[in-house]
N, C-alpha and C positions, 0 to 999 in steps of 0.2 A: 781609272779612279771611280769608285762606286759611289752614287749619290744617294745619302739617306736622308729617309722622313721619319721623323719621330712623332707617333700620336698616344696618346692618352687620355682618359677619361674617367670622368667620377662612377659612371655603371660602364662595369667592363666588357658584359657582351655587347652594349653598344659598338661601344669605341674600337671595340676588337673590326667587328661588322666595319666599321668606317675605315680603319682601317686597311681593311682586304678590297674594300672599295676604290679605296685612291690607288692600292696597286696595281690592280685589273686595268683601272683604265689609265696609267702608267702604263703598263705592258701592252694595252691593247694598242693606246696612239704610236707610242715609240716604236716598239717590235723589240727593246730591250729583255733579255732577261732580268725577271723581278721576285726575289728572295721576299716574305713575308714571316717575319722575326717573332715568335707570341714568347715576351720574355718575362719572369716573374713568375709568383705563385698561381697557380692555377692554368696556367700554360700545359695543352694537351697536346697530345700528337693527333693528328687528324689521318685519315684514308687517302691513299690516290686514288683519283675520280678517272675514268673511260678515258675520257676527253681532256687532254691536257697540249698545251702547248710546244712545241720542239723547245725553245730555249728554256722552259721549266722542267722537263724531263731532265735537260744536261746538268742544271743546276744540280736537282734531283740523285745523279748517277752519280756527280763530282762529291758531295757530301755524302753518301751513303759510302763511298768510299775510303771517308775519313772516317766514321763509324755511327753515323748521326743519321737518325729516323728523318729523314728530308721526304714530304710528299708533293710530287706534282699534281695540282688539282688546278685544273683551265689554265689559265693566260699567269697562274703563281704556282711558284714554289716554297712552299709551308714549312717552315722549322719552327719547333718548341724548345725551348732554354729555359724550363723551373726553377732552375737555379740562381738566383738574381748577378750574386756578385761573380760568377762564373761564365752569364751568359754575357753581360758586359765585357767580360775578358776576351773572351773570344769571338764576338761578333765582328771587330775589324778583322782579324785572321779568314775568318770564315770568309769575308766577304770576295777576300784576295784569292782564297784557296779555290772556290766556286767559280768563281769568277761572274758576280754578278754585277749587273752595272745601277742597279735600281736595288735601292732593299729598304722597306718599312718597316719599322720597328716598333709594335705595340708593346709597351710599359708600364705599367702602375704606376702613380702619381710619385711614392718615394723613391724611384727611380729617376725621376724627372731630371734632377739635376746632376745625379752621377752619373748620367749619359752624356749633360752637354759639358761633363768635364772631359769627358773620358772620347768622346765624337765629336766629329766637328760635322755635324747634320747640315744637310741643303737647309731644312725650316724643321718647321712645329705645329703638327696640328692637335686643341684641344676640342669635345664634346663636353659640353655642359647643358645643365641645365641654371633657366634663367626665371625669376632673381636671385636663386638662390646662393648661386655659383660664381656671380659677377668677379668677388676679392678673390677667388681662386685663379681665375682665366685673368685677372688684372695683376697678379704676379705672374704668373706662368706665362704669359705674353709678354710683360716688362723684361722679364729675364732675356728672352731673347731677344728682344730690341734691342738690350743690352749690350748684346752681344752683334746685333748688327745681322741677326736672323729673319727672314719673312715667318711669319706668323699669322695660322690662322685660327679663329674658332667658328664653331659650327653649333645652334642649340637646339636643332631637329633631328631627334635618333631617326634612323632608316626603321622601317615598317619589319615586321617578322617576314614577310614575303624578299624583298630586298636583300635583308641580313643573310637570308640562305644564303640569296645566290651569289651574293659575293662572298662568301666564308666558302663556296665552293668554287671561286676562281672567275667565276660569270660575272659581264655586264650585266646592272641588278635591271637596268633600263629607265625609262622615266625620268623627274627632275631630280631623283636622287645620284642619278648615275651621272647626270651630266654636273651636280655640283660636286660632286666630287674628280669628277673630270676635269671642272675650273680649280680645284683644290690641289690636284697634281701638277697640273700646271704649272699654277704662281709658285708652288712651291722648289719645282724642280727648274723655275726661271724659265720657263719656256711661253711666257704670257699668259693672256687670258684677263676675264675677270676676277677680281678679287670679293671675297666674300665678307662675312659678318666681320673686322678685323676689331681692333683696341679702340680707336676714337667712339666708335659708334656704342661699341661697348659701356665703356663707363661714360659715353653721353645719360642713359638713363639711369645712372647709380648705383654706386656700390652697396651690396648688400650682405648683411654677417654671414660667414662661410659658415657654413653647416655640412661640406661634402666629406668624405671620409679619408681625402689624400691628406697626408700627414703636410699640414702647412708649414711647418718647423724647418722641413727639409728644402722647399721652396723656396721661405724668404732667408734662411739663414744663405743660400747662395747670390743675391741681390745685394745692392752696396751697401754700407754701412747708416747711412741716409733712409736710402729707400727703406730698409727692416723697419729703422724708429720711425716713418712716417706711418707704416704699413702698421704699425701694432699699435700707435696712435689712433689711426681710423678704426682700426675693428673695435680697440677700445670705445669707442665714442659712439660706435653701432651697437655693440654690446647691449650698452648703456638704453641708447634708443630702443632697441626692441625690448629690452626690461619694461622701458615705458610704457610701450605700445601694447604689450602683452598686458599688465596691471590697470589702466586706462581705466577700463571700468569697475572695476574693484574700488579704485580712488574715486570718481565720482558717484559709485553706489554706495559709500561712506563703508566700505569693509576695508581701507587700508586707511590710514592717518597721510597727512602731504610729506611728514616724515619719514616714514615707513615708505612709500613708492619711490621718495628720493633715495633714500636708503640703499633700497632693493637694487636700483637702478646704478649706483654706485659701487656695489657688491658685484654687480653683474661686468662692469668695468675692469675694475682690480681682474676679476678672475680671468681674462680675458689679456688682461696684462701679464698676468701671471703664464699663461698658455703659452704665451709667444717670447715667452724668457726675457719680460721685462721685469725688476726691481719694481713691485708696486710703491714702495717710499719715491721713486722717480716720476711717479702719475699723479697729474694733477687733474681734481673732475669738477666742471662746475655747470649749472645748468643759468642758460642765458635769458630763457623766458619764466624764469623763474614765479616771477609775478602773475603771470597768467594763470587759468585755472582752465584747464589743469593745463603744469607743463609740457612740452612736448619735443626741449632739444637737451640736447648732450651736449659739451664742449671737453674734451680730454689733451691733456699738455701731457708731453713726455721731455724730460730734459734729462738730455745722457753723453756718456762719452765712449764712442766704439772704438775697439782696437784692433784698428785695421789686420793686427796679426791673424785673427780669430774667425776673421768673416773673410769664407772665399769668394775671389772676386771684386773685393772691397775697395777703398780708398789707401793707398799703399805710400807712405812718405818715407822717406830713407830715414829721420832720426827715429819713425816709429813710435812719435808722439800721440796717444788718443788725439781723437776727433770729436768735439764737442758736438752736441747734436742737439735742439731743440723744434720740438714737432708737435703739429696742435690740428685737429679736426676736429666739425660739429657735425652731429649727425641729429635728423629729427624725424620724429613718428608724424606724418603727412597724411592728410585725406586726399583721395586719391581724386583727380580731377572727374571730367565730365563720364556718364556711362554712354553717352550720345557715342553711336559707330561713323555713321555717314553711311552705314551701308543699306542696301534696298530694304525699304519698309515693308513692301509687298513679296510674296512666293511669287514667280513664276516659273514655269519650264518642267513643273516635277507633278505629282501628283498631288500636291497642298496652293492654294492660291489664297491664304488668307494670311494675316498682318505677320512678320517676324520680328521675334525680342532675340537680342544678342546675347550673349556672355561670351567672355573670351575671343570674341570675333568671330561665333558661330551662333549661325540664325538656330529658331526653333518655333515653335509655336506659342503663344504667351500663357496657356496653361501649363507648359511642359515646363516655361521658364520659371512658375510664380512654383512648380515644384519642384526644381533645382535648386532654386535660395533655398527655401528650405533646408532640403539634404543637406548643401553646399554650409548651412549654419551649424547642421548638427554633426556635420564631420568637423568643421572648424572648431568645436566645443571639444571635439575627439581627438584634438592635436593634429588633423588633416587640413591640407588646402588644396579639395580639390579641382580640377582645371578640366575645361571643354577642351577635346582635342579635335572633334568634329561630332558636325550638326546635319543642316538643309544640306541637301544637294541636290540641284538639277537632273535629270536624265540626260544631258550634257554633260555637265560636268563625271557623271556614273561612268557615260561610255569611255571618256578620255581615260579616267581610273583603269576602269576594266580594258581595256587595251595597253597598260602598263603590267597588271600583273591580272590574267586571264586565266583565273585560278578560282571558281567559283565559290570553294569553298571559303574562301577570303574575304573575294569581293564579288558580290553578287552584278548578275551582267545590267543592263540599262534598261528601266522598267521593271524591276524586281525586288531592288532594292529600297527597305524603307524606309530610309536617307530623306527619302522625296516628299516622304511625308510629314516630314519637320518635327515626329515624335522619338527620333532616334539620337542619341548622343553616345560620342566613343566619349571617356573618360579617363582621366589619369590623377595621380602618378603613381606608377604601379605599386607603391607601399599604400596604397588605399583600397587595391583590388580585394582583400580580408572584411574590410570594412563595411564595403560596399556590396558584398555578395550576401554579408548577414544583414544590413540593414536597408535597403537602397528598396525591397519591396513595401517597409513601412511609409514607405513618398510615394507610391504608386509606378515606379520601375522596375524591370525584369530583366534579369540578364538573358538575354534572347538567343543566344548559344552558349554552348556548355564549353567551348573550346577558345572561346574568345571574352577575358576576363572582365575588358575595358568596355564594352557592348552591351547597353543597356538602356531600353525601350520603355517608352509611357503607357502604359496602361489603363491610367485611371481615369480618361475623360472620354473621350468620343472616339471612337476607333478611328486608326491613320486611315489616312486619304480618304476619308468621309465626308459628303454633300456639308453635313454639320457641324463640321471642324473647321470649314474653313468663313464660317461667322461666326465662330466665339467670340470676339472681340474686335472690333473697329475702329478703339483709340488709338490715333498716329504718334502718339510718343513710343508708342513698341512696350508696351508689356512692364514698363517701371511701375505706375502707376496700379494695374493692374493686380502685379503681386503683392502690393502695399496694398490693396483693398480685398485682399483677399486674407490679410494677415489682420484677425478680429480682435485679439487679447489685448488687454490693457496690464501692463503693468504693476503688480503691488502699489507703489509710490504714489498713485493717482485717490486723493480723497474721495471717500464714498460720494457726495453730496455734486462730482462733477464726472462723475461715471458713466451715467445716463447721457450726457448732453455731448460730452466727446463723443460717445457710440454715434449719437442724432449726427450731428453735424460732420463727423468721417465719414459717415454713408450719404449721407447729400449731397458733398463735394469729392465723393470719392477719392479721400487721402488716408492712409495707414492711422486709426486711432495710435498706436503706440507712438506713432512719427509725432503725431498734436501734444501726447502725454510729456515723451521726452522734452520737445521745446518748450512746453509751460512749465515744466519741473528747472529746466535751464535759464526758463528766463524770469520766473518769480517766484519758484517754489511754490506755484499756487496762490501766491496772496494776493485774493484780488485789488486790495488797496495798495500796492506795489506803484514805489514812483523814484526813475533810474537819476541821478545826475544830468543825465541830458536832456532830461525831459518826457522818456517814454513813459507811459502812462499804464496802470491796469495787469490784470493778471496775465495777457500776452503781450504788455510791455507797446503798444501801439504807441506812438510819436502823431499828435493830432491831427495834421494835414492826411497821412494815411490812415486812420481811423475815419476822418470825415469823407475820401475817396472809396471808401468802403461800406460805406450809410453806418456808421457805426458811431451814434454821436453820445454813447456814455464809455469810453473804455473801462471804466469801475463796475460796469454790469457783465458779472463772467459771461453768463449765456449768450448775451449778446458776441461777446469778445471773444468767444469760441469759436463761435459759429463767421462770426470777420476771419479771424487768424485761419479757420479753412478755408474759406474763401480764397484766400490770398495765398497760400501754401497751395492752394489747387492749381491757381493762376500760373505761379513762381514753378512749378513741375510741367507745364506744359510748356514754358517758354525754353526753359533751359534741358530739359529731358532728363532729366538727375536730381538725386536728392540732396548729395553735397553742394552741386548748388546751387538750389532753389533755397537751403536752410543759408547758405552764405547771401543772398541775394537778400531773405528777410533781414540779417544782422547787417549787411554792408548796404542796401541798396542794388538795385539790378543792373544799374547803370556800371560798376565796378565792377562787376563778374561779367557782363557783358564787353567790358571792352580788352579783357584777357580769357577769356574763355575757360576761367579759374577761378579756386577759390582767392580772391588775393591774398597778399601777403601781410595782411593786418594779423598782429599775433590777436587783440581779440577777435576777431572772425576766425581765424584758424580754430584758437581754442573754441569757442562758441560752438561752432562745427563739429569737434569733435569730442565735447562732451557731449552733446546730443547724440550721436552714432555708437557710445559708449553706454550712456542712459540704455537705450535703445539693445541694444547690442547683450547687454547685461541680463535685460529683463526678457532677452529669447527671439527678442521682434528686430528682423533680419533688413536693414533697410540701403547696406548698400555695403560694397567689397571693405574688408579689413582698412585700417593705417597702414602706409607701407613703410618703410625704412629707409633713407637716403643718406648716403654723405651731402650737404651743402656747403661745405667747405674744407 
């Protein structure tokens, strides 16, 4: 009996690559013969390679006998099936005919489920990308638990080096080779570790599917249940990234609080509509409504499935629908601390001075303060670009370069300018257009012509320079930095306090636009401004922290500028972030200090992210987007 693994993926050369991966080393531990299935559109036929395996040649000779371009290439045997509803047909045949006892089967996403009708697969593997892909791999995974399948997902494509070598039959080598080794494994029951699997998944949140597998074909084969919960949540994400997206448009007064609810409701419905829900069945209502601005979703879907209709479903002999009622809130979030915990200092490489993170990759704090940047004005362009890698060691170079010793890839150890902390790989490759036209106006270069995602700093002190590695000595790593490096004020800011934001942002070196937004948020400027609770003045001080500040008139703006940086300077060096140092002014530090968050006050929430929206609107880049969450 032949054991299959079914994988698919939202970028198909990936997954394709991932999956000739887990067959190799399928074939290689076992000594099985391993059939590798490329089914669907765009399924080519491939070359036999020199070097192929005895039990992949047999495969090989046994199919080309039936009449089928079969290629042995290494430790696989390669078939292409273009035909989707054809290659389904015949893939158990084949497998019986061959006689192979391993066969992976690469698919396209609307395949997904006419295979686990039609196969009864060992598992599941999907590649995603994360967040974006979370509600894709959170039904694609469901399904097969469902069904009582191991399942796994995976959200790091294999490198171009890698993908050769296993699309030609080869161990790729390295950690890629051996998680995919743990991959065929679990899959094929034969132990091992288990990898990225479901819990861990939608531990960090669901997020609105944006991939291009037809979700229709997914949840329509999930129970009757799960669909209406499943189009309840994306409803209610929908909704949320409506919000998230308009945010500052509403606080820069270009949409009405009507209008964004609106918007955000419209974005719902259509969303319901997508997933073959009755929009008359959705109910949308937002919970913090009172806050300013809002920032949840709450979506009801009350329905009745007929189990006839939905395979897989809830099946009762008299065949009565099944009432269904299903509700999720989703909300536009600032995103917690930028603090990494990773080394503040270079060492080991040819850079020995401070490192600022993005993405979990160090860099230099001039390279970082011109990445926000970039990273703003691609975010303006519909992009959200991502650090895929930064610093690297001469250690860490050599260990690389001893996985794939291919110079022209990866440069050997001591070569590469990795070390110098002005090199960033960059993604996602629909940004690679964007960033080859524009990525030199921030002072980056694409530093090969063969390598799209590769691009080097330019604009400061040349790498691994005596003088690069003292640009900067403040140990919060480079937040602060870029925020003092970012000069413009705002429109919104009255002429008459222009001057004195400029003075006292350079004093205390904190982002004039970061002072502007918060006094736009918390008085609109009026210095005679006095809150219910008691805060006092044009930045809103509460007396006891006015007087801990020497600041004993909160009614004299200058003075109360020049406090409010004080303390915004303070509040950034304690917490290493701006979400929350600006939560820390509105709640106290004491409460972000003892969750390591913004809490969960809807006014500190909103408070927060109106400023970052302010901020965000008027061009002044001060810290990662809202992200999108189911909370319930």
């Amino acid at each position: 009996m032949t054991a299959t693994i079914l994988v698919s993926g939202t970028k198909r050369r990936a997954s394709l690559a991932l999956a000739a991966a887990i067959g190799t080393e399928a074939a290689a531990s076992t000594g099985a013969p391993t059939l590798l299935v490329e089914l669907g559109e765009g399924a080519q036929r491939r070359g036999t390679t020199l070097l192929a395996a005895p039990g992949a040649r047999r495969l090989e000779a046994a199919l080309r006998g039936e009449g089928l371009s079969a290629s042995a290439r290494g430790h696989l045997c390669h078939l292409a099936l273009p035909e989707p509803s054809e290659g389904l047909a015949e893939l158990t045949d084949l497998e019986e005919v061959c006689g192979a006892e391993i066969t992976v089967a690469h698919l396209p996403g609307p395949l997904w489920v006419p295979a686990l009708e039609r196969i009864r697969p060992s598992g599941g593997c999907l590649l995603v990308s994360l967040p974006e892909d979370r509600s894709l791999a959170a039904l694609a995974v469901g399904e097969l638990r469902r069904r009582g399948l191991p399942a796994q997902v995976v959200t790091s494509p294999p490198a171009k080096l890698a993908s050769r070598r296993a699309l030609a039959g080869v161990r790729a080598g390295g950690a890629f080779s051996e998680r995919a080794a743990a991959i065929a494994r679990r899959l094929l029951g034969l132990g091992g570790r288990s990898g990225q699997a479901l819990p861990a998944l939608l531990g960090a949140g669901l997020i609105l599917l944006l991939a291009t597998v037809a979700l229709t074909a997914i949840g329509g084969a999930a129970t009757g249940r799960g669909r209406v919960q499943r189009a309840a949540d994306l409803a209610a994400l929908s909704a949320a990234r409506s919000m998230r997206d308009d945010v500052a448009r509403l606080v820069g007064h270009r949409l009405s609080l009507a209008q964004y609810l609106g918007r955000a409701r419209s974005a719902a419905i259509d969303a319901a509509r997508r997933n073959d829900v009755d929009p008359a069945r959705l109910r949308i209502a937002f919970p913090d409504s009172a806050a300013r601005p809002p920032l949840q979703a709450r979506a009801e879907i009350r329905a009745e499935v007929d189990p006839e209709r939905l395979p897989g479903g809830d099946r009762l002999g008299d065949r009565r629908p099944i009432p269904v009622v299903a509700s999720a809130i989703a909300e536009a979030s600032v995103a917690g601390s930028t603090w990494t915990g990773m080394p503040a200092q270079a060492e080991g490489g040819g850079y020995s001075g401070p490192l600022v993170y993005r993405d979990g990759e160090g860099m230099r704090p001039d390279v970082a303060a011109a990445y926000d940047r970039m990273a703003a004005a691609a975010r303006r362009a519909g992009l959200d670009l991502v650090v895929v890698s930064g610093f690297r060691s001469d250690a860490e170079q050599a260990t690389l370069f001893a996985q794939h010793p291919d110079p022209r890839w990866v440069a050997p150890p001591g070569r590469s300018l990795h070390r110098c902390a002005t090199e960033l790989d960059l993604g996602p490759s629909s940004a690679y257009g964007w960033l080859h036209a524009n990525a030199i106006r921030f002072g980056f270069v694409q530093r090969y012509s063969w390598e799209s995602w590769h691009f080097g700093f330019d604009a400061g002190p040349p790498p691994c320079s005596e003088v690069a590695n003292t640009l900067d000595t403040d140990p919060i790593g480079g937040e602060r930095d870029s925020l003092a490096r970012s000069s413009g004020l705002p429109d919104f800011v009255p002429g008459r306090y222009r001057e004195q934001l400029l003075r006292s942002a350079s004093r205390w070196n904190v982002s004039p636009g970061l002072l502007a937004a918060q006094l736009e948020a918390e008085s609109g400027f009026n210095a005679r401004a006095v809150s219910p609770a008691g805060a006092l003045g044009i930045a809103q001080f509460i007396p006891s922290t006015a007087a801990s500040y020497g600041l004993r008139n909160p009614f004299d703006p200058v003075a109360a500028i020049d406090a409010e940086a004080h303390l915004m300077s303070d509040l950034l060096r304690r917490f290493h972030s701006v979400p929350l140092a600006l939560a820390a002014y509105n709640a106290g530090s004491g409460a972000v200090a003892a969750c390591g968050c913004v809490p969960s006050y809807p006014e500190t929430r909103a408070y927060v992210a109106r400023i970052l929206a302010l901020a965000g609107g008027s061009g002044v880049f001060l810290a990662p987007p809202l992200e999108v969450t189911l909370v319930k």
